[in-house]
N, C-alpha and C positions, 0 to 999 in steps of 0.2 A: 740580582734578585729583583726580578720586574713584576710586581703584583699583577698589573695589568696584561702583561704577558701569559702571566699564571692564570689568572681567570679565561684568557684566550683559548688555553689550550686546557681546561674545565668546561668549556660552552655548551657540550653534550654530556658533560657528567650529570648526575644526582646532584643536587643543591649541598647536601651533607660533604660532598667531598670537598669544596673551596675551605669547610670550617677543618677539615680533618689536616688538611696542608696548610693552613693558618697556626693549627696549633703543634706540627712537628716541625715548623720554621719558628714560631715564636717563646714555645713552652718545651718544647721537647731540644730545640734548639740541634738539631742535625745538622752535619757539615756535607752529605752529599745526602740525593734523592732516594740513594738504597737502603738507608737509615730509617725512610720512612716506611716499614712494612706494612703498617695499618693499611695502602693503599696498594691496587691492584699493581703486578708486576711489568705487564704494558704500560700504566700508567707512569709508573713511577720511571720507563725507560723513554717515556713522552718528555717527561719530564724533563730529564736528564740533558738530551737531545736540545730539547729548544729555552730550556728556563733555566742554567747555573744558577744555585745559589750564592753565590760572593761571586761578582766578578771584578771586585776591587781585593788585592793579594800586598799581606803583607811584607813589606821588602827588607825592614830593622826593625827590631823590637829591643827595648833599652829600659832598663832596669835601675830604681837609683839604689843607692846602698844600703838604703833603710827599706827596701822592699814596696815601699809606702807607693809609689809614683811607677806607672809603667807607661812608655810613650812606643806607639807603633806608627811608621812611615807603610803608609800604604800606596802601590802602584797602580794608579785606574786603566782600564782599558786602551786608552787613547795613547800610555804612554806618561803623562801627568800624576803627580804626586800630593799626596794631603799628607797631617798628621792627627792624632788622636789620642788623647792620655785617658788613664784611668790612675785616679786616685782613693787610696785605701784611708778613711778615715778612722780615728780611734773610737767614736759611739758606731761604728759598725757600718757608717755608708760606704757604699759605693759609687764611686761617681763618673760618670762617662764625658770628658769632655769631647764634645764633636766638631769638626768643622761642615760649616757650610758652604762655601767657596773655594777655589784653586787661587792662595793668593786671596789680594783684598785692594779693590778701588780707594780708600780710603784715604792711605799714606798719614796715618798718624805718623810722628816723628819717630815716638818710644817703641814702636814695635815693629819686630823684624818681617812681620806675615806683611805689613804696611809697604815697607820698601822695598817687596820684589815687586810690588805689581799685580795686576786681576788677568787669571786667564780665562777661568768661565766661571761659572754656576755648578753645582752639583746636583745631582737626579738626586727624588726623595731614595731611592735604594740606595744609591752611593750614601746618603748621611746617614738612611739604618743599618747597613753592612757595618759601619762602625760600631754600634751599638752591639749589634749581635756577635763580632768577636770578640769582645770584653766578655758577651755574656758565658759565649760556650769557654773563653778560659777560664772565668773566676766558676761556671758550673762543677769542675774539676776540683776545684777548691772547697767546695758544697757550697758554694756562695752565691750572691746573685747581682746583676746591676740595681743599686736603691735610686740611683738619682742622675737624669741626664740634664746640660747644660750645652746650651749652644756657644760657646764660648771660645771655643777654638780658630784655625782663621779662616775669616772672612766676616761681613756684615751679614747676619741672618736676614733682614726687611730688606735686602737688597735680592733677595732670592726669597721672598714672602710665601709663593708657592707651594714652592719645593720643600721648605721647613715645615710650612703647616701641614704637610701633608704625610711628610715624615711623623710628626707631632702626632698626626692623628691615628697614626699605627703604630705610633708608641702607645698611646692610650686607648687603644681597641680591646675591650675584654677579650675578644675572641684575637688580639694579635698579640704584640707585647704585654699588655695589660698593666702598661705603669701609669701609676696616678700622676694625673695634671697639674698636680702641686707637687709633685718632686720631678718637672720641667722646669728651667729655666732658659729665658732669651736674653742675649746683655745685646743691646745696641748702642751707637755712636750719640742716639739720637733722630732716627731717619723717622720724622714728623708721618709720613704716610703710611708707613707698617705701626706706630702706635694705636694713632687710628684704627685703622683694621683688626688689631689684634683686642683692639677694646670689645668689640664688634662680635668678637666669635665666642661661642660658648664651649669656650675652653680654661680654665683657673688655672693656667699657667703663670710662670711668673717672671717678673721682666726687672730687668738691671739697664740701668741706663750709664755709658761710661762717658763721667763727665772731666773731671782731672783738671779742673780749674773755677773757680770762684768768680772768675770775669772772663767777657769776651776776645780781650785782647791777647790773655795771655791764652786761652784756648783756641783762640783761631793763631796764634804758633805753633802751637802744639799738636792739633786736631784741624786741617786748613777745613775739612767739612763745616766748620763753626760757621763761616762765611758765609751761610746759606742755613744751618740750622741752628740758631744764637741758644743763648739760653736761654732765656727769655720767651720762646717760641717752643722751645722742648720742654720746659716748665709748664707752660699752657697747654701743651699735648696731654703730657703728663699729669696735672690735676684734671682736664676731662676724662682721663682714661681711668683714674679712682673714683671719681664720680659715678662712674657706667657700671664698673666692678667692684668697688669697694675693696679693691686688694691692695695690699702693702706695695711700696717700688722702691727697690734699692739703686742705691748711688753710687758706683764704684771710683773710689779716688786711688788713683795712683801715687806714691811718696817720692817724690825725684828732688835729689840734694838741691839744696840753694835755684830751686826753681816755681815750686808751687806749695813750700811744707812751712811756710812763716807763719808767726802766729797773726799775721794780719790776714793772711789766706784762710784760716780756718775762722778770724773772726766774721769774715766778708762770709764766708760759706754758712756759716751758724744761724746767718742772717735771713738767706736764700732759700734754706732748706729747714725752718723751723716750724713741719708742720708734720698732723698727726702719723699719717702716712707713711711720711717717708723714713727711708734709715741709710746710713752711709757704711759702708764698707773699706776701709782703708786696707792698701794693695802695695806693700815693699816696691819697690821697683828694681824689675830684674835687666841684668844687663844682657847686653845684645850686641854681637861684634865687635865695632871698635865706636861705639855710641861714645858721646860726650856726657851724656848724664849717668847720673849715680845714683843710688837709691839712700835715702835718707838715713840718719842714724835712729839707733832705736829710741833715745830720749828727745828725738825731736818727735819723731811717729807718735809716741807718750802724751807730748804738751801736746800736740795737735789733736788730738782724741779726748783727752782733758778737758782743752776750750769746748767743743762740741758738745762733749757730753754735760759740761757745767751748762751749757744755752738748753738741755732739755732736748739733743739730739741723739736717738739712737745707736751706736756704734758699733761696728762687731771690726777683727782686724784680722785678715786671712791667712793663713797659716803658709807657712813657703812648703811648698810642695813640687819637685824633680828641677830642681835650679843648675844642677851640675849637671844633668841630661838633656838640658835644656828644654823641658815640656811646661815652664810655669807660664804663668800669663804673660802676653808678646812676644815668646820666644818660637810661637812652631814658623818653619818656613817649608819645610815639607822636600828641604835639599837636606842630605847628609854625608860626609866624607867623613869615614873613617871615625864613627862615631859623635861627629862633630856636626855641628848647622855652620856651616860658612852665610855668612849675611852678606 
């Protein structure tokens, strides 16, 4: 689904017609061009011909047991594979997580998208193809997508782009029409897409995934540390509330006897005691034959405790498709037989 392609093959239409196919792609949410009657029948065989809508197909779709989590493995054109979860919350959201990337330059340790590797970038269509099969499924449902997250794999500022671009056809009245506070971007920390995104007028909102209180044990854990410290992403980051004035959360990951001491969360309490910001704490899910563990729940407890007594924010995220493997750092967008081999 090439907008731009779209608009190519509208160049001699009436103006009216680019909105009329913006809104039985985005609102009416049609799976082929004959769906669209509103528009002439040549047209819509023009269509058909030169502009598929999804040319990203999905190959597994996976269900966890409580309904709540749906993950689909999508096949792109090329051959290449992503992943993509929807989760069903209980005040009623809906949530799209998407990937940005095949794969992820990054190589965090704790995550599996990390340790296959970066094969490209993905086209702004390929990250709303995502979007809009969540849509026309939960449509069936009478329901609708409330809220997308770039969070899936790959680094979103690493493909700045191609996101914002998606972003800004999720937030087209006349396309998607989802508000730009129920977007989010979690990044590593890439100093030059903060920047940028400070920049644009868009009230999206941004997750920084930080997973350590110091450099040393964050650049084990995160080797991008080695070039984007904290200290450097904290300064991005207070000019970027400066500019916007919007909240930024902190996404910490819980890994046994690695980063969940109470001197970790006093050291973080320290770092992050300001208006702005808030923390997130994130179980940590396992991933092939990983050596780390995710923390016990009375350690995740005190650790939220200390934080919260310094007059930090907290909220702690709910585990969602862990046995289908769709929670945070589990997509690899490889599946055997129901399984992600890492």
């Amino acid at each position: 689904m090439d907008l731009k392609k779209i608009e190519k093959v509208l160049a001699k239409e009436p103006p009216f017609r680019l909105k009329q196919v913006k809104k039985a792609l985005f609102q009416d949410l049609i799976e082929n061009w004959n769906k669209a009657t509103i528009l002439p029948q040549n047209l819509r065989q023009k269509l058909s011909e030169n502009c598929p809508i999804s040319e990203s197909k999905p190959e597994k779709i996976l269900t966890s047991k409580n309904n709540q989590t749906i993950k689909v493995v999508f096949g792109l054109k090329d051959g290449l594979k992503i992943e993509s979860v929807l989760t069903k919350h209980k005040d009623d959201r809906r949530t799209v997580c998407v990937s940005s990337q095949v794969g992820c330059a990054i190589g965090c340790r704790f995550c599996a998208t990390g340790q296959q590797g970066f094969k490209r970038d993905l086209t702004s269509s390929e990250i709303i193809e995502q979007t809009l099969f969540f849509a026309r499924l939960l449509k069936k449902e009478k329901e609708k997508v409330t809220n997308v997250v770039f969070m899936g794999m790959g680094e979103p500022f690493m493909n700045y782009d191609n996101v914002l671009e998606a972003i800004k056809i999720l937030n087209d009245k006349e396309g998607f029409n989802l508000g730009a506070r129920r977007i989010s971007i979690s990044t590593v920390g890439i100093i030059e897409g903060i920047k940028k995104i400070s920049q644009e007028k868009l009230q999206v909102n941004l997750a920084i995934s930080l997973h350590s209180p110091n450099n040393k044990l964050r650049s084990r854990l995160m080797p991008i540390n080695r070039k984007y410290s904290i200290e450097k992403i904290l300064a991005a980051v207070d000019d970027y509330i400066k500019k916007t004035k919007r909240r930024v959360m902190f996404e910490y990951l819980m890994i046994d006897g690695v980063n969940d001491s109470e001197k970790e969360a006093e050291k973080l309490s320290k770092i992050l005691r300001k208006p702005l910001y808030f923390v997130n704490l994130i179980s940590f899910n396992p991933i092939g034959h990983s050596q780390f563990k995710p923390s016990a729940g009375w350690k995740i407890k005190k650790f939220k405790d200390i934080l919260e007594k310094s007059g930090i924010t907290v909220t702690q995220r709910y585990r969602f498709g862990r046995e289908i493997l769709a929670a945070c750092g589990q997509l690899t967008g490889r599946i055997k037989n129901g399984v992600n081999p890492v």
